[in-house]
N, C-alpha and C positions, 0 to 999 in steps of 0.2 A: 273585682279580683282579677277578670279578664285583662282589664287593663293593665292595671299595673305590674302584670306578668309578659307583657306583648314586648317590651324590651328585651327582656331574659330572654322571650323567644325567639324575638332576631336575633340577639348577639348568639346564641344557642344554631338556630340555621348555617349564619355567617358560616361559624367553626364548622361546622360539618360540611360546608360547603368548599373547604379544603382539598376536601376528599376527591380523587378521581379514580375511580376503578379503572381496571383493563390496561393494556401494554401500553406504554410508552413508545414512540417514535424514535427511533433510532439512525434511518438512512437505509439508504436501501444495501444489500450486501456485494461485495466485490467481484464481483463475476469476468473470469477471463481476464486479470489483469497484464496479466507477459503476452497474450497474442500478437497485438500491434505494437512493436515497440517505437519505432521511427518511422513506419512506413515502406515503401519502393520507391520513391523519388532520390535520382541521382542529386549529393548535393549541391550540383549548381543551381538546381532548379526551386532552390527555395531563400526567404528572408530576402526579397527584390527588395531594393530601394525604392521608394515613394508609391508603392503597391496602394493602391483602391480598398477602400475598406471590403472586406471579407464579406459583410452582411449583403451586400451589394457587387458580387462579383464580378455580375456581366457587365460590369462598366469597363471593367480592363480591358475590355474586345473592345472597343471605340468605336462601337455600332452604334449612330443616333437613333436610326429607326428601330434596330433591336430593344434598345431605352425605352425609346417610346412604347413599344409594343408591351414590356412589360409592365409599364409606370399603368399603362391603359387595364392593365388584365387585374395590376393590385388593388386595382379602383371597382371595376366593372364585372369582376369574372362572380358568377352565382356561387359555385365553390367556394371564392371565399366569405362572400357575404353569409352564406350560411355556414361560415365556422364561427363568420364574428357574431351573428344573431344565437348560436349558442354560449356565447363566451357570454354575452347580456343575461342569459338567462340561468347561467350556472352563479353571476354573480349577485345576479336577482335573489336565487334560493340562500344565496352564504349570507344577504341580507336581512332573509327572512328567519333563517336560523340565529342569526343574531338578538334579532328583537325577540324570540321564544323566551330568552335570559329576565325580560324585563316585561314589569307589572302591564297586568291590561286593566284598563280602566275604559269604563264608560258613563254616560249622562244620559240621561231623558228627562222629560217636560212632558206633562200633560194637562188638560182639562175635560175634568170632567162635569157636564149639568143633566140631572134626573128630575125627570117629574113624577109623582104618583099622589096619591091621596096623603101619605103618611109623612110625606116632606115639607107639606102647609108652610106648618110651624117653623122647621127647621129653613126654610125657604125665603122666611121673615111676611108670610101675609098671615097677619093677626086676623085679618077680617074672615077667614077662611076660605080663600081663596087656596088655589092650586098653585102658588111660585113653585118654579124652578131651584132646584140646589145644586148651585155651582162649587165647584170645588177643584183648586189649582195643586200639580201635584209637580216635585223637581227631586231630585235624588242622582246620585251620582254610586256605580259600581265601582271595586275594585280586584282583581283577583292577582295572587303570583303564586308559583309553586318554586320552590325552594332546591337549586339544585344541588342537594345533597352529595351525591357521590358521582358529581361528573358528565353524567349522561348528556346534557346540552351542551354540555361544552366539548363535549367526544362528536356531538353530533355538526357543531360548530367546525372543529378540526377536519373532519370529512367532508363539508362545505366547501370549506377554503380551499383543500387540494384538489375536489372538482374545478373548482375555479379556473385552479392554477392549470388543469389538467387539459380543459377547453383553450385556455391559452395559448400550450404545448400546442393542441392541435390546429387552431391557427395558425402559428407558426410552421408547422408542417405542410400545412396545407400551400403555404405562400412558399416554402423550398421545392416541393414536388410542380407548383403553378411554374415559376421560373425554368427548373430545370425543364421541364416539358415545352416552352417555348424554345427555352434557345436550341433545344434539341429537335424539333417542326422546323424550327429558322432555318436550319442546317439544311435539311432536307429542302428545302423550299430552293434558299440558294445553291443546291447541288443541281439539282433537275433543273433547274434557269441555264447555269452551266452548260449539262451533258445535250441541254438543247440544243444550244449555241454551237455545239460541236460538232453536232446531228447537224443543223444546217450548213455550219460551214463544209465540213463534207459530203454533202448534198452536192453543193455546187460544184467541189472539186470534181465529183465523178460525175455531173451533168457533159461539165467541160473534157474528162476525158470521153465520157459518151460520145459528146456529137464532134471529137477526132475520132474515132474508133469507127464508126459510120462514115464519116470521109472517105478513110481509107482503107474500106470495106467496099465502097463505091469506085475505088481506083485497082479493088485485087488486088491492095498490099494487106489486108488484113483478111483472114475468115473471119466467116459467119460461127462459129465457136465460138473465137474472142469474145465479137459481138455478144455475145449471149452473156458472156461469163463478168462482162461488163455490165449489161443490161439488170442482169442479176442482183450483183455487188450496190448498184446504184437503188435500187427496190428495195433490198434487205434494209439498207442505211434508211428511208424514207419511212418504209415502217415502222422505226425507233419512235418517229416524231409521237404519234397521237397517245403510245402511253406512259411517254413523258409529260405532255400536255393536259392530258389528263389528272398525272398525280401532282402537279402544279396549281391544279385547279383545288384539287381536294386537301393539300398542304397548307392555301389560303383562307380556306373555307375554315378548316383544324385552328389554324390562328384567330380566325375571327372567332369561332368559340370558345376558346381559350380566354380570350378579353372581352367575352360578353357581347358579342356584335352579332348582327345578321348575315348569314351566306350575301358573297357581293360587297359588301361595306370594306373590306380590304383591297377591292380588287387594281384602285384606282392607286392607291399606296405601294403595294408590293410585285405588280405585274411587269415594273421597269426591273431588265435582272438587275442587281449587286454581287460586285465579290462577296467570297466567306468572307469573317470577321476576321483580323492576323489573333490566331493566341500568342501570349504575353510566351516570351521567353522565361522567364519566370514563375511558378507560381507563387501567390500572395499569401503563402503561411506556411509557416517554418515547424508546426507541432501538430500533425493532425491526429493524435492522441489525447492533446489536449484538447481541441476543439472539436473532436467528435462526443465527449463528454454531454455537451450542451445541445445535443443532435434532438429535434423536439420529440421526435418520436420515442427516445429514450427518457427523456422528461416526461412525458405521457404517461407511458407505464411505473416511470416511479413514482409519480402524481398519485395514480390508481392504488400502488400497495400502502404508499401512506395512508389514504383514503379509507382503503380494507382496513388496517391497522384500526384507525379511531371506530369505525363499525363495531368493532370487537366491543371495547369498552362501553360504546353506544349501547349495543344487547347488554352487557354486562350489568349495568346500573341496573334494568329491571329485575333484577334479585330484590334490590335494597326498595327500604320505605321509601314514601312521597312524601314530603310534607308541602299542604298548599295554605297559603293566607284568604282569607275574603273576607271582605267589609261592605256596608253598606250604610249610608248617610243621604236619609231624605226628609225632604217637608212638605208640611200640607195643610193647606190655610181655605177659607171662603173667601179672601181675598187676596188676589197677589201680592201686594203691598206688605202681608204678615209674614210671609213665606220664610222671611230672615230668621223670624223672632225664634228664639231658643225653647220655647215651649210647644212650638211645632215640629219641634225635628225627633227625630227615632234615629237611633245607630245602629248596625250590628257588628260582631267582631267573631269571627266565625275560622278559629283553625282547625284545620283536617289532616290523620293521620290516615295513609293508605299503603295497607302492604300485601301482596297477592302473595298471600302464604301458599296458597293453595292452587295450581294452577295448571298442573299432570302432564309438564313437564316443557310447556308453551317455552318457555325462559329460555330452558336449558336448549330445545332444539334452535331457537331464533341465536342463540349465540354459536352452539357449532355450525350453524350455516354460518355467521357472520368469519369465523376461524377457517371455513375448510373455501369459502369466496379469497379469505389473504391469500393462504397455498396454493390458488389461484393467480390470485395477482403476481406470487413469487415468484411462480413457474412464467406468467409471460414474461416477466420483467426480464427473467435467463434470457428466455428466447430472443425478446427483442434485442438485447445487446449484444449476444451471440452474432443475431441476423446483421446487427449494424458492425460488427469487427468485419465478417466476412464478405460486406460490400464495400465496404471501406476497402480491406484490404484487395477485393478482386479491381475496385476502379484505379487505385495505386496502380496495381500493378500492368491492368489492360492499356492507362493511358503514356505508362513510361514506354513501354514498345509499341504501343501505334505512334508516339512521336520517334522512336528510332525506325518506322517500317514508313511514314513518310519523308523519312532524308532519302531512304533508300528508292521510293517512288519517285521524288523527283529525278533523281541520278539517272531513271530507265527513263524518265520525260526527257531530258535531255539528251540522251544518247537517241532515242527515237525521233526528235525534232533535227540532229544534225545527217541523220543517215536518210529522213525524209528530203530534205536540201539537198542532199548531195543526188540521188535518185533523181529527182527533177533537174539536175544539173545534166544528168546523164542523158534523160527522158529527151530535154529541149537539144543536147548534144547529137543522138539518134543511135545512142550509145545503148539504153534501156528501156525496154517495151512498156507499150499500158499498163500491162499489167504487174510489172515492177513496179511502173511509179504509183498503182491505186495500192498494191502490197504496204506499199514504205508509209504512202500515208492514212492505210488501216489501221496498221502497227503507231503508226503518230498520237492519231485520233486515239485509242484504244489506252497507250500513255498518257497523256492526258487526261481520260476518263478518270482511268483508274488514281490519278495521283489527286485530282480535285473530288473525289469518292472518297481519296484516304484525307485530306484536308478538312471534308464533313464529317468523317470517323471522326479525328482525332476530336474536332468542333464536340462531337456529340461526347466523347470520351470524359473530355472537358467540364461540359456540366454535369455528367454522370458522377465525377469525382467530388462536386462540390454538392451536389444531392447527399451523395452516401457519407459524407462529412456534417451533412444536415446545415448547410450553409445556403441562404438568399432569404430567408423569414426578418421582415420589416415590421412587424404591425403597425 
């Protein structure tokens, strides 16, 4: 009777297994939509012709070594390998959630041989003798529990947006890695720079030094002068060591960025280079739309989907179980019989289970799994809240450092023609030492400041395409 009711009761699961309790996934909700509407970018500076894919920003700086450095970091940096060895193990579990759905089956094989007084016979020693009874056993498990009202497959759905959710953070992890180099680069090539400046005014005021001493030796110069020169030339030298210093610690910052050892860069990056030129352009024209896809904003809406199927997941333990199990084995004194039909046994074993009873276990596992989404809803605000408000502060911080470097070179130049002309004066007998070391503090000092604002803007740069959530390659 069992049997021939075992259809009725699949087709009977089937239908029920229609059923899914709990909320349906809808998207996450619209949060802040008029904040950003276009941005701060002036519109020349957007939709460049033949612009560099976005994903891959820093290529528009036509920095090889900067490439290199980061090609090196998306490869080697621990950071990301440990986003991607979680991304393997969120996908492992959606794996394993999957095959919950489906029957478990298994097989054993035995043998067994007993001796005792009482097995003689059964042993086959007529003579009465003590044989052995051997006896081969093989059977085959099966069990599946019927998912009635959804629960595995709620629990499947919260699987997969884990998944997706390590993902996101991959991808994160690979916008924050880039931006974080090219923004060290920066600084690396700044300090190589301000050195270079450091020495080269070293020498000019060595050279006005040992005039100044001449003609301190001839009574056309005090001994004041002297000093205020001596000075000036001291102050400038002590620049050198903690520039040298954070040039050391900027290469070192790079090598752990890409996974390397303190030193392993030192042979690569210790020749200075200019910055990188930023592209007169930026390469996207909507970054409204493209902060959208920002992974850290995919993260947490991973997470409230995620909480959402939890609900339902709790929810199913209200409702019954229904599980199948079968069992089909044989057992013969000789292998050989093991096939035949009059050694085999069946069982056909369904089970109804429902925790009527259970003082309120249910009910609390599902308001935690409801008050974990209002949870997840609340960061979800937050994070995209956080991501308009970078978004928008990098717009806007990097439209005026690129107008506050026009204006920085304009004072580099006005300081480079008035230092010329002073040493015009200076070699004339027209303008003292300490005019002409004046004119080229004030040089050096522009200069500083305008290759300082050239590493702003550099850093402003990738700051913008971070807060866009732009350079994630997996």
């Amino acid at each position: 009777m069992i049997a021939r009711s075992f259809p009725l009761l699949l087709l009977s699961a089937a239908l029920l297994s229609a059923c899914t309790v709990g909320p349906d996934y809808h998207g996450a909700p619209n949060v802040a939509p008029n904040t950003l509407a276009a941005g701060r970018l002036p519109h020349d500076q957007v939709n460049a012709p033949k612009a560099p894919a976005v994903a891959q920003w820093w290529q528009s700086l036509g920095d090889a070594q900067l490439n290199a450095l980061i090609a090196q970091a998306m490869h080697n940096s621990p950071d990301i390998a440990t986003a991607r060895a979680r991304l393997r193990q969120s996908r492992a579990s959606l794996q394993g959630a999957d095959a919950e759905l489906m029957p478990k089956v298994s097989a054993d094989a035995a043998m067994l041989k007993l001796r005792s007084p009482d097995t003689s016979v059964l042993g086959g020693d007529s003579g009465g003798g003590r044989g052995p009874l051997t006896l081969y056993l093989a059977g085959f498990d099966a069990s599946w529990e019927a998912d009635l009202f959804g629960g595995s497959r709620r629990a499947i759905e919260a699987a997969q947006a884990e998944a997706e959710s390590s993902e996101a953070r991959l991808a994160d992890a690979q916008v924050q890695l880039a931006a974080e180099i090219v923004q060290t680069y920066a600084d690396l090539r700044d300090q190589q720079a301000r050195l270079a400046l450091v020495e080269a005014s070293v020498a000019i005021e060595d050279q006005a030094l040992d005039l100044t001493r001449q003609r301190r030796s001839r009574g056309v110069a005090s001994q004041l002068q002297l000093e205020q020169v001596l000075t000036q030339a001291d102050n400038t030298r002590a620049q050198r060591m903690p520039l040298q210093a954070s040039i050391v610690e900027s290469v070192d910052q790079l090598g752990l960025l890409c996974g390397l050892e303190p030193g392993e860069l030192d042979a690569r990056l210790n020749t200075p280079q200019p910055l990188p030129a930023i592209p007169s352009h930026v390469p996207f024209a909507d970054p409204t739309a493209i902060l959208k896809a920002r992974p850290d904003i995919r993260v947490a809406e991973r997470a409230l989907a995620s909480s959402n199927a939890q609900i339902g997941e709790k929810t199913a333990d209200w409702f019954p179980k229904l599980s199948l199990m079968g069992d089909l084995s044989f057992s013969a004194a000789d292998p050989g019989h093991l096939a035949r039909k009059e050694n085999g046994t069946w069982l056909l074993l369904p089970r109804l289970t429902w925790n009527v009873l259970d003082f309120g276990r249910v009910a609390a596992s599902v308001e935690g799994a409801r008050a974990g989404h209002d949870e997840a809803l609340a960061q979800y605000k937050s994070v995209v809240l956080s991501a308009l408000r970078d978004a928008d502060v990098s717009l806007a911080r990097y439209g005026h450092q690129r107008e506050n470097v026009v204006l920085l070179r304009s004072v580099e130049a006005s300081a480079v023609r008035a230092a010329d002309l002073t040493q015009q004066r200076y070699r004339a007998g027209t303008a003292s030492t300490l005019d002409w070391l004046d004119a080229e503090r004030t040089r050096y000092q522009a200069q500083e400041s305008r290759n300082s604002g050239d590493a702003a803007l550099l850093k402003d740069f990738a700051a913008l395409h971070k807060s866009l959530g732009l350079g994630w390659v997996l």
